[in-house]
N, CA, C and O atoms as a GROMACS GRO file, in nm:
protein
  328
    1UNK      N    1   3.843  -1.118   1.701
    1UNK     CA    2   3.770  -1.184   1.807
    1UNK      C    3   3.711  -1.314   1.751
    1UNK      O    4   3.678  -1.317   1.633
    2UNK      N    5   3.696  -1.429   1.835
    2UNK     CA    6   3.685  -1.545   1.762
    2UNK      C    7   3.594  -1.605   1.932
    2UNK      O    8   3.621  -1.581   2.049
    3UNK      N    9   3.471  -1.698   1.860
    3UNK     CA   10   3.427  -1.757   1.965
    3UNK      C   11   3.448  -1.888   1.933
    3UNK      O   12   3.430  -1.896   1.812
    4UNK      N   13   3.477  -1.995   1.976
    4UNK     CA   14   3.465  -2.104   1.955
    4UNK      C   15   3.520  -2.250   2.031
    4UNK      O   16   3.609  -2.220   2.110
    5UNK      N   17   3.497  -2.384   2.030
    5UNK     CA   18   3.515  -2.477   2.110
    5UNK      C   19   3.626  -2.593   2.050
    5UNK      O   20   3.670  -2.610   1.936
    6UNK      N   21   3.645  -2.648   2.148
    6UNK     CA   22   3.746  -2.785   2.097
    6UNK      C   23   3.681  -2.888   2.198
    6UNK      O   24   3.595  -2.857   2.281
    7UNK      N   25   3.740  -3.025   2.179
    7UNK     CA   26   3.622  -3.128   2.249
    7UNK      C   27   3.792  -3.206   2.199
    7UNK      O   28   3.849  -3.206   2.089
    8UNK      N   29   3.820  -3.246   2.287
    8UNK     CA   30   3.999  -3.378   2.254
    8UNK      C   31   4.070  -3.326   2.157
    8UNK      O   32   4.095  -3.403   2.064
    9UNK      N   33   4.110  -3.220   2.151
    9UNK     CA   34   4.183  -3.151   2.035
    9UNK      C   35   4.144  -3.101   1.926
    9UNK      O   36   4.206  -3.054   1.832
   10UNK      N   37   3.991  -3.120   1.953
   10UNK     CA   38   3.924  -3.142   1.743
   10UNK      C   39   3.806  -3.013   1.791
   10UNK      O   40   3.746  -3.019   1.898
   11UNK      N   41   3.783  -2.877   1.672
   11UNK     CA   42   3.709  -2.832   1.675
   11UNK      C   43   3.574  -2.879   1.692
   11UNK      O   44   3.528  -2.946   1.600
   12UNK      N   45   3.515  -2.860   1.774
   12UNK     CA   46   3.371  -2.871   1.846
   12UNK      C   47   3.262  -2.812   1.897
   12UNK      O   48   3.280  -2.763   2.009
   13UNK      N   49   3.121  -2.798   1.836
   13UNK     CA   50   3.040  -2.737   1.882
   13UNK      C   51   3.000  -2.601   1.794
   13UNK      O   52   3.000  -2.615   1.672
   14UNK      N   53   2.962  -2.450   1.858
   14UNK     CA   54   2.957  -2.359   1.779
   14UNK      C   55   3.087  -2.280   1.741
   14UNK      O   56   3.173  -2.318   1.820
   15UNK      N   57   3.128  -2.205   1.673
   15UNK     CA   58   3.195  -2.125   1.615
   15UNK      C   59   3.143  -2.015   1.563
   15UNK      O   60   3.040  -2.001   1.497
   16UNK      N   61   3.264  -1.894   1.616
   16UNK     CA   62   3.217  -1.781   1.511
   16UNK      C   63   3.382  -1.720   1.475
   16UNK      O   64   3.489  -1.767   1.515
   17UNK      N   65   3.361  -1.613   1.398
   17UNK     CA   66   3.499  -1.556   1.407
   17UNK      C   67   3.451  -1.399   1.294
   17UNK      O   68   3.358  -1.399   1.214
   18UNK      N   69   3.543  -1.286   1.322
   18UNK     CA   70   3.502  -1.131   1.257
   18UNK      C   71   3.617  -1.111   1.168
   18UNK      O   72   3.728  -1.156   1.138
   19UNK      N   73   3.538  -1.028   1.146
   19UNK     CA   74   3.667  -0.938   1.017
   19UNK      C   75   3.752  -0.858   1.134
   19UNK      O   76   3.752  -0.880   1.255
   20UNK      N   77   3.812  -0.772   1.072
   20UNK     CA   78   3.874  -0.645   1.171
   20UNK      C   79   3.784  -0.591   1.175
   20UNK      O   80   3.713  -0.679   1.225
   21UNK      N   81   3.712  -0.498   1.160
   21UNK     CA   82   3.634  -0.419   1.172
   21UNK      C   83   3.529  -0.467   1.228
   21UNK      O   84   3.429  -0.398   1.204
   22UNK      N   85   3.505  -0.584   1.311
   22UNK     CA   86   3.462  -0.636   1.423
   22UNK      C   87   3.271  -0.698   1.353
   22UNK      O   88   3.175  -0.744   1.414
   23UNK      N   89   3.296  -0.662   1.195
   23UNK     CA   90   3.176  -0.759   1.183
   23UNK      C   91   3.190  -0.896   1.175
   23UNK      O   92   3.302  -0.946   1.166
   24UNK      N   93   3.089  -0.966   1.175
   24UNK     CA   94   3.105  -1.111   1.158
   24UNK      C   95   3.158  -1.152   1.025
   24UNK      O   96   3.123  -1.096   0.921
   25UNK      N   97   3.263  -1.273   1.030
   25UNK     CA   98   3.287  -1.330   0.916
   25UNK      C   99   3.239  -1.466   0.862
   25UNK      O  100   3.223  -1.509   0.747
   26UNK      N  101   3.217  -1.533   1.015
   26UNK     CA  102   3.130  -1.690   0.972
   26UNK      C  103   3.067  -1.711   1.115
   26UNK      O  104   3.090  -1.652   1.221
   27UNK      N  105   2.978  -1.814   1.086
   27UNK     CA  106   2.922  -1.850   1.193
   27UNK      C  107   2.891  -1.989   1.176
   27UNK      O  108   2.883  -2.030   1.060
   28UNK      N  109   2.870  -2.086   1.288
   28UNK     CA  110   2.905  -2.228   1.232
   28UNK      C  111   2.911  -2.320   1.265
   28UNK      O  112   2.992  -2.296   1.354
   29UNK      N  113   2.886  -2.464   1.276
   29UNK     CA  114   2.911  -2.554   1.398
   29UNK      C  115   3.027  -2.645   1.332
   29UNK      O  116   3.058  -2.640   1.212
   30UNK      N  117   3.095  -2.741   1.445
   30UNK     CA  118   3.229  -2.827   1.395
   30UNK      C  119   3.132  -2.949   1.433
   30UNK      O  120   3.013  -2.931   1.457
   31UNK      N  121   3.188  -3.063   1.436
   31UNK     CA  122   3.116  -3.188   1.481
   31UNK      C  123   3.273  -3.264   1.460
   31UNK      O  124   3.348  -3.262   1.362
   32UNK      N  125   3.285  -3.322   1.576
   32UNK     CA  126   3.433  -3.410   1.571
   32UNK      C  127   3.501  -3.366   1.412
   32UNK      O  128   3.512  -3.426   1.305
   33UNK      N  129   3.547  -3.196   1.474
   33UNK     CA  130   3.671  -3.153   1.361
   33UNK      C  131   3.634  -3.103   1.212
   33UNK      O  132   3.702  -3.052   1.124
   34UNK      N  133   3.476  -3.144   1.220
   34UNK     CA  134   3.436  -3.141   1.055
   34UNK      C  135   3.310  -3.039   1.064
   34UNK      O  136   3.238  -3.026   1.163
   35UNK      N  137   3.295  -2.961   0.926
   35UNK     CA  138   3.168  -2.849   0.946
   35UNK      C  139   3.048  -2.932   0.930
   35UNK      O  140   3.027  -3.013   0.840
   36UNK      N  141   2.974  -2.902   1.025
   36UNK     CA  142   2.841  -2.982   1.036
   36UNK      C  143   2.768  -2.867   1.055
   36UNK      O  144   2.811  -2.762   1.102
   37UNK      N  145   2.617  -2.895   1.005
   37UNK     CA  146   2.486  -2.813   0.991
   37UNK      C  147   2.522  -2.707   0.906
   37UNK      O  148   2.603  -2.713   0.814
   38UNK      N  149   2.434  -2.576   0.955
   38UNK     CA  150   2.410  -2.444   0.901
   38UNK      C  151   2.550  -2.390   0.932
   38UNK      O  152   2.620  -2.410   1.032
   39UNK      N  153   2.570  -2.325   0.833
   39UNK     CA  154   2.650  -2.192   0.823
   39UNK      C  155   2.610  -2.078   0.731
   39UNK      O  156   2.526  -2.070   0.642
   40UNK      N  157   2.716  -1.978   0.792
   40UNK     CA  158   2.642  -1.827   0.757
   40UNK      C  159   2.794  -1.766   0.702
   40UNK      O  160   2.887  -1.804   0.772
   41UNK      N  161   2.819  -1.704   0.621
   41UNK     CA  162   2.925  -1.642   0.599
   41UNK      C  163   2.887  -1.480   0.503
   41UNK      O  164   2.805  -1.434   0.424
   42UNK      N  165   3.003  -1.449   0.573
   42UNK     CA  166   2.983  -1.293   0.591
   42UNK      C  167   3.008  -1.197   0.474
   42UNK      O  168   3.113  -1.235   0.423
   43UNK      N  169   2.959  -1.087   0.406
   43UNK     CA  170   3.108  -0.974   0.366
   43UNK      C  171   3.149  -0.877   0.471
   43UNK      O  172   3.095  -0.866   0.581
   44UNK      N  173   3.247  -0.809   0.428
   44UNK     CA  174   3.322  -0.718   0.516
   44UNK      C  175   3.251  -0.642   0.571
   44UNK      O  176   3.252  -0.624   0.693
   45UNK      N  177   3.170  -0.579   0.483
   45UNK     CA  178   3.051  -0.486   0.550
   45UNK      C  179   2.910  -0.552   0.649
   45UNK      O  180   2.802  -0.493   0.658
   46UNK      N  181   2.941  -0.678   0.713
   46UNK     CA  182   2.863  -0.732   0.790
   46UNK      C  183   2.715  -0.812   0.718
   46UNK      O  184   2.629  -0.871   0.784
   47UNK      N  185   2.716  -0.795   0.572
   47UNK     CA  186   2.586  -0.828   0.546
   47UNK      C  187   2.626  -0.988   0.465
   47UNK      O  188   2.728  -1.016   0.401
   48UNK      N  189   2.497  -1.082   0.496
   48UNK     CA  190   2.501  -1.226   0.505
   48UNK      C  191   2.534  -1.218   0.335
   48UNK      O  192   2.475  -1.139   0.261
   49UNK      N  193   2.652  -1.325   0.284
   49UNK     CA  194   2.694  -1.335   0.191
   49UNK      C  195   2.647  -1.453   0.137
   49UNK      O  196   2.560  -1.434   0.051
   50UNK      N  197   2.681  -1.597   0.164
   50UNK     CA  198   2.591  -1.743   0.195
   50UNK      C  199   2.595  -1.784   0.321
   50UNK      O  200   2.660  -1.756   0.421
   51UNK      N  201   2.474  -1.892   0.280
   51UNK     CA  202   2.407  -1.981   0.391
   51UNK      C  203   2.417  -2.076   0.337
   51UNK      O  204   2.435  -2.074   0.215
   52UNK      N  205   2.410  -2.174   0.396
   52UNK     CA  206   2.368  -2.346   0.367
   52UNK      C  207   2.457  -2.420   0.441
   52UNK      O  208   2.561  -2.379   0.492
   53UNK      N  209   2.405  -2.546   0.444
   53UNK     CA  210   2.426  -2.708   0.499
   53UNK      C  211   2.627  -2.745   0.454
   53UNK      O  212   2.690  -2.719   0.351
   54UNK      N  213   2.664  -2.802   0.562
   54UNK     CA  214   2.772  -2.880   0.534
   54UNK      C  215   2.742  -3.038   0.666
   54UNK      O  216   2.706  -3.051   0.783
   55UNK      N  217   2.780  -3.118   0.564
   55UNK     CA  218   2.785  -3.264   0.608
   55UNK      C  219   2.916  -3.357   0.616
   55UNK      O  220   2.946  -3.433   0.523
   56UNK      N  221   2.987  -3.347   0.725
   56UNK     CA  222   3.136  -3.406   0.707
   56UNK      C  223   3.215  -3.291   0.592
   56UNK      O  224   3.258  -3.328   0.483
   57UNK      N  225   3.222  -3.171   0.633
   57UNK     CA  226   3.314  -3.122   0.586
   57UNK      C  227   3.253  -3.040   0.470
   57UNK      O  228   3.259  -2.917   0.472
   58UNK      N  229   3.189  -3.114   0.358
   58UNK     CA  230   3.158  -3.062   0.279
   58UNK      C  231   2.992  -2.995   0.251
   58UNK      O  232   2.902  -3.031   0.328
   59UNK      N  233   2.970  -2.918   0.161
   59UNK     CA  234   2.894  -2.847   0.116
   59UNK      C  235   2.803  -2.940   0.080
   59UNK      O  236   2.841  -3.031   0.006
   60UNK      N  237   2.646  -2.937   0.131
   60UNK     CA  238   2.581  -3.006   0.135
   60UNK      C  239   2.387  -2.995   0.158
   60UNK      O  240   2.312  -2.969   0.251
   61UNK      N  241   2.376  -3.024   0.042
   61UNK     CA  242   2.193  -2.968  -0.007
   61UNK      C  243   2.174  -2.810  -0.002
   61UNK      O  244   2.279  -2.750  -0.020
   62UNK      N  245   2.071  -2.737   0.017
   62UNK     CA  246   2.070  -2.596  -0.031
   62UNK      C  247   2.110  -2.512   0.034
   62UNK      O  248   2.096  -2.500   0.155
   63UNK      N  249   2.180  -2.425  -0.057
   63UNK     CA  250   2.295  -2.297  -0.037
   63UNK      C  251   2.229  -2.200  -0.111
   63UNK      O  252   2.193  -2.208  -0.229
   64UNK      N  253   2.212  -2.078  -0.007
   64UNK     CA  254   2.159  -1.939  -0.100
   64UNK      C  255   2.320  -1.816  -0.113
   64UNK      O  256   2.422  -1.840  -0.048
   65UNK      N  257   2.312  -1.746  -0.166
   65UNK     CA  258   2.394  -1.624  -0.231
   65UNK      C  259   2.367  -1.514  -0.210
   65UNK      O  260   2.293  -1.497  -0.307
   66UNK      N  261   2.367  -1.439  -0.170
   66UNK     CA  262   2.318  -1.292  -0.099
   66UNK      C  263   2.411  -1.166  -0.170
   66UNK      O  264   2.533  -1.159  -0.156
   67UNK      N  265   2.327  -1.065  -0.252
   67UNK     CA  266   2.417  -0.916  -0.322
   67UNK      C  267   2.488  -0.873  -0.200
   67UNK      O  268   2.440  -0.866  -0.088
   68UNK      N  269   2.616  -0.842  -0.238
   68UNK     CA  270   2.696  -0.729  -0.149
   68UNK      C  271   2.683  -0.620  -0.157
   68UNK      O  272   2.788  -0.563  -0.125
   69UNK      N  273   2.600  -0.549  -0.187
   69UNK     CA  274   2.566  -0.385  -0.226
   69UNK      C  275   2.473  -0.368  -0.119
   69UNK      O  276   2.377  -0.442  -0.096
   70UNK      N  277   2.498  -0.290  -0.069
   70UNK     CA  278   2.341  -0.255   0.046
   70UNK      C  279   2.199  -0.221  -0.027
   70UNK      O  280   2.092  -0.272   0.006
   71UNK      N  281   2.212  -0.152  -0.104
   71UNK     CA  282   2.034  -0.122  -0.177
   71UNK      C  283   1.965  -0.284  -0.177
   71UNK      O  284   1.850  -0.321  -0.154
   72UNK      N  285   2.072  -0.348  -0.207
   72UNK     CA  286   2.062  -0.444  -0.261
   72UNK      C  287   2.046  -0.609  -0.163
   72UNK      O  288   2.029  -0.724  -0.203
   73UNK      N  289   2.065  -0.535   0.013
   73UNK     CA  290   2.051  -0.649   0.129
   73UNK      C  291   1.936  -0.696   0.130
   73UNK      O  292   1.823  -0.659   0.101
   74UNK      N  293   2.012  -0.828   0.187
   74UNK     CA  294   1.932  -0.975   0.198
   74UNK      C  295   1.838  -1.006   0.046
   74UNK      O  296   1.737  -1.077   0.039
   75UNK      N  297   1.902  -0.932  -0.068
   75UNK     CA  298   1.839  -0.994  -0.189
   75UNK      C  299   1.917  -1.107  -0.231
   75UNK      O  300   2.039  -1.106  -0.244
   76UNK      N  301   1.838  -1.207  -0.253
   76UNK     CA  302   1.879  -1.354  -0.257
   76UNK      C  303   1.926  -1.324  -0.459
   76UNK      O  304   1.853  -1.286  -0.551
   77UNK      N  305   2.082  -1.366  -0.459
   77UNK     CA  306   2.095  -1.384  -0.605
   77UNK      C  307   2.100  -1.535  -0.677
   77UNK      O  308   2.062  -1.546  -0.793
   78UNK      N  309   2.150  -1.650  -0.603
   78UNK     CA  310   2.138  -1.721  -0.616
   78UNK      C  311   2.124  -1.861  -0.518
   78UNK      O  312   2.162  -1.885  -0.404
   79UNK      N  313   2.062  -1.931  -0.606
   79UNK     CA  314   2.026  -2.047  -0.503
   79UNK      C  315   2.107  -2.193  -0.603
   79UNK      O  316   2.094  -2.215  -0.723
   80UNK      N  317   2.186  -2.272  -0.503
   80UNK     CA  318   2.139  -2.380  -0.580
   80UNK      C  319   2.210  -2.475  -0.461
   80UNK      O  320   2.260  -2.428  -0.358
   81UNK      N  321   2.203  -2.660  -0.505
   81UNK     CA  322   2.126  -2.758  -0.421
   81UNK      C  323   2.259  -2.828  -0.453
   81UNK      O  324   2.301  -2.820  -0.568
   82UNK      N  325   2.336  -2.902  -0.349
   82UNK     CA  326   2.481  -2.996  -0.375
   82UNK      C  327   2.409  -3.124  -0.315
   82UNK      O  328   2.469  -3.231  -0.308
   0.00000   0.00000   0.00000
């Protein structure tokens, strides 16, 4: 399952899209074709893997890292700043 927009052929607006198992895999905005703002990306088991900024495409100022182990959700492992 996939939510998402086009605007003249070019990805636009919000985005999302799942694993099979129907958790989320990203979440996200396009801006004329390119990843703009916040994004969220997933593991399989639904729990937030990273976050952070993209600017024209690329990866951009602070990005956090999130454990894939459940004992271990929403513990931030790493942080760092592009």
């Amino acid at each position: 399952m996939k939510k998402n927009q086009y605007k003249d052929g070019e990805r636009d607006g919000y985005w999302e899209d799942y694993w099979s198992n129907g958790k989320p895999y990203y979440k996200g905005n396009y801006l004329n074709g390119k990843k703009h703002g916040l994004w969220e990306f997933y593991y399989s088991n639904g729990k937030l893997r990273y976050k952070g900024y993209y600017k024209d495409e690329e990866r951009h100022g602070y990005w956090e890292e999130y454990s894939y182990y459940v004992q271990y959700n929403k513990t931030l492992i790493k942080e760092f700043h592009l």
